[in-house]
C-alpha positions in Angstrom: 135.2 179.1 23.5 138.3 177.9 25.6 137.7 180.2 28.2 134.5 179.1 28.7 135.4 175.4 28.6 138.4 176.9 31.6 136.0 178.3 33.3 133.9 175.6 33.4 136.6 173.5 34.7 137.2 175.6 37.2 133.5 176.0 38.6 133.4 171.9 38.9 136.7 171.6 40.4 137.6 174.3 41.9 141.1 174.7 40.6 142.2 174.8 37.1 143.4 172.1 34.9 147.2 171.5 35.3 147.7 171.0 31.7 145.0 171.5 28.7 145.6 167.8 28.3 143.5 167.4 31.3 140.9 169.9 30.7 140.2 167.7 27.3 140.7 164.4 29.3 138.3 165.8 31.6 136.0 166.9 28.4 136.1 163.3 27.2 134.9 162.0 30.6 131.9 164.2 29.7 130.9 162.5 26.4 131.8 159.3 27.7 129.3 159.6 30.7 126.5 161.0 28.3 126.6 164.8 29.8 127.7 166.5 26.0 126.8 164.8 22.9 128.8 164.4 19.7 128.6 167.2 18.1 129.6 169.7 21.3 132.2 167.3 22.1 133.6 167.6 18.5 134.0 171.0 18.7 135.9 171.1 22.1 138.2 168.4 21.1 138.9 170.4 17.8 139.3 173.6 19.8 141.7 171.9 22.4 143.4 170.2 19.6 144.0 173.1 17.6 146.0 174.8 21.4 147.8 171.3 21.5 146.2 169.0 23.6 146.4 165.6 22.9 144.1 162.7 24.3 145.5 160.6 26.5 143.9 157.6 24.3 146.5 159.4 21.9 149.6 159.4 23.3 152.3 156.4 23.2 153.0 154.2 25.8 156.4 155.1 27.5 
């Protein structure tokens, strides 16, 4: 599954993601604009999570 979601990534933008943080900030911009639904976006964040992203909704303020 994550090298799907990579490659994915890459066919949009062309390059890939800097960090996985932004290939699941990028996967959350997805869901929030109605292109996966909940149960797909579940699964990616739980994928992505499980590598060690973390959301940028997550993170604390420096």
């Amino acid at each position: 599954m994550f090298n799907q979601l990579l490659n994915d990534f890459e066919m949009e933008h062309k390059f890939a993601p800097l960090t996985i943080d932004n290939l699941l900030d990028y996967y959350q911009k997805k869901y929030i604009n109605g292109e996966i639904d909940i149960k797909t976006y579940h699964n990616i964040y739980s994928c992505l999570h499980e590598k060690g992203a973390v959301s940028a909704h997550e993170s604390p303020l420096k």
